[in-house]
C-alpha positions in Angstrom: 115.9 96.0 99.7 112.4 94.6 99.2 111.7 91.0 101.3 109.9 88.7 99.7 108.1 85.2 100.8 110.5 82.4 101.5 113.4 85.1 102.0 115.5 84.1 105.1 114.4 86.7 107.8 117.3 89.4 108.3 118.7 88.9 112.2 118.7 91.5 114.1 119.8 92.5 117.8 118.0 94.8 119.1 116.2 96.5 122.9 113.0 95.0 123.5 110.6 96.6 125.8 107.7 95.6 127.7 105.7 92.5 127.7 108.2 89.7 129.4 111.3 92.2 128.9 110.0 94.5 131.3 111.7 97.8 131.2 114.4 96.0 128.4 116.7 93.5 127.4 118.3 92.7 124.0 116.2 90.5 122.0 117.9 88.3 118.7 115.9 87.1 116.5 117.7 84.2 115.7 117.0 83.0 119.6 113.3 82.8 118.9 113.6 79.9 116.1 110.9 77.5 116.7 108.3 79.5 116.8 106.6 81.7 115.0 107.4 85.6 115.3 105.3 88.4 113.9 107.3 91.8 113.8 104.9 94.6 113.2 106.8 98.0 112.4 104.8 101.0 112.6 106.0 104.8 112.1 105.9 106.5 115.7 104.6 105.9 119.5 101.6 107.3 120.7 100.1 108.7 117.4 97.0 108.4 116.2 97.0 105.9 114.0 100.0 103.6 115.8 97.7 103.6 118.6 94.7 102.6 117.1 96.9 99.5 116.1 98.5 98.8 119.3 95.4 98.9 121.5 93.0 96.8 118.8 96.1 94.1 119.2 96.1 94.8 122.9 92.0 94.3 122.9 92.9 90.5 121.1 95.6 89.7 123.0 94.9 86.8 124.9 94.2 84.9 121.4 96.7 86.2 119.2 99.7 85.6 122.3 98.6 81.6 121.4 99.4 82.4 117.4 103.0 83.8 117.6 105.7 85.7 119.7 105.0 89.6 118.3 107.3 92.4 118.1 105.9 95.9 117.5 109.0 98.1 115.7 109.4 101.1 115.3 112.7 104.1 115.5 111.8 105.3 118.9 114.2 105.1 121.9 112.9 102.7 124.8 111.9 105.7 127.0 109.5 106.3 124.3 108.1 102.7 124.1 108.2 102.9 128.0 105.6 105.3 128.1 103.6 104.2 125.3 103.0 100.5 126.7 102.3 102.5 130.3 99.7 105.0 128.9 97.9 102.6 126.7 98.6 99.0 129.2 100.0 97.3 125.8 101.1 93.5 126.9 103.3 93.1 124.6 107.1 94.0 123.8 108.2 97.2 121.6 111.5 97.0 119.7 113.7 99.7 119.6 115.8 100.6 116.2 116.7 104.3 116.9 119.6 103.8 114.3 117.2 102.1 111.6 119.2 98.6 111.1 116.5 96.6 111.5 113.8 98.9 109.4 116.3 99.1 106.5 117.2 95.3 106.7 113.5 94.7 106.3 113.0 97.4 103.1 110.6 99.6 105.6 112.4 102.9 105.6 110.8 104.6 103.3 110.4 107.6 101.2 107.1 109.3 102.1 105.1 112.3 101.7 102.0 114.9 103.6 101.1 117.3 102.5 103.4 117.7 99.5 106.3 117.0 101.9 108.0 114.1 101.2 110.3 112.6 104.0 111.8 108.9 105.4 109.9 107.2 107.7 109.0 103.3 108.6 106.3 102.0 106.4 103.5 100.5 108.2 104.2 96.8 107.3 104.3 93.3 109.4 106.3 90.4 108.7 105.2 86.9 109.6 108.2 84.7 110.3 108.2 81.1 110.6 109.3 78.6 112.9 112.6 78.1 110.8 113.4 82.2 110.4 111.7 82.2 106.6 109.2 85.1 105.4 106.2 83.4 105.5 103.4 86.3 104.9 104.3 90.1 104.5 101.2 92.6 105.3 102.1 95.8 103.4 100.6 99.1 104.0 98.4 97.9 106.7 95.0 100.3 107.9 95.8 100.4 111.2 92.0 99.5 112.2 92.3 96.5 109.6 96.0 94.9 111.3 94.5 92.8 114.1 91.9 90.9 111.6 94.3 90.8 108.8 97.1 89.2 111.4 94.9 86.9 113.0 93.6 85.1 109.7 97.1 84.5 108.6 98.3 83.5 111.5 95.4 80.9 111.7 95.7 79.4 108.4 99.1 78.7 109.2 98.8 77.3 112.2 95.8 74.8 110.5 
């Protein structure tokens, strides 16, 4: 299922790691109406390109925390996220969906291919959610080095 703009954000329960969950606690997304919510799923922990997106996020964190409450996401256990928000000092919280509910509810999971291989795996895309649980912007197929920039203009123009 593909989400689309002004699509009612799928709910979700789910372990959230790091940031102000510490070493985890659920997380529903329906308990974070009010604000906006920015999940950003990415394919695995501490590889190369997820980390170049995690630390330039971590490098603007104390303006983008202001924006939105944000949610990396990917299918790794929370032992995983553990060490990848240790080894890299990431401030915010990793979400956990080692049996792929919340990638599939968001149309993530994903036929891919290397090398002539193809295989499933999470599609690197973030989901801006507003105050009232509605897809409000959908970054698709995001260069990891381009995510920070990209997030941060649209979470300014719709906070203006």
């Amino acid at each position: 299922m593909s989400m689309a703009i002004g699509d009612s954000a799928p709910d979700f329960t789910a372990t959230a790691v790091g940031g102000e969950y510490g070493a985890g606690s659920e997380v529903q997304l329906k308990e974070l109406r009010g604000s906006p919510v920015v999940l950003y799923f990415y394919p695995k922990d501490d590889t190369p390109g997820c980390t170049v997106q995690a630390c330039s996020l971590r490098d603007s964190w104390s303006e983008m925390r202001g924006l939105a409450k944000i949610f990396g996401v990917s299918v790794d256990r929370g032992a995983s996220h553990e060490k990848f928000i240790a080894k890299f000092n990431l401030p915010f919280p990793l979400l956990s969906d080692p049996d792929k509910k919340i990638v599939n509810a968001y149309g993530v999971w994903v036929e891919k291919s290397m090398y002539g291989k193809k295989y499933m795996g999470t599609e690197r895309t973030t989901f801006v959610i507003d105050e009232n649980g509605r897809i409000a912007a959908i970054l698709r197929k995001v260069k990891p080095e381009e995510h920070v920039d990209l997030l941060r203009d649209t979470l300014q123009k719709r906070a203006a």
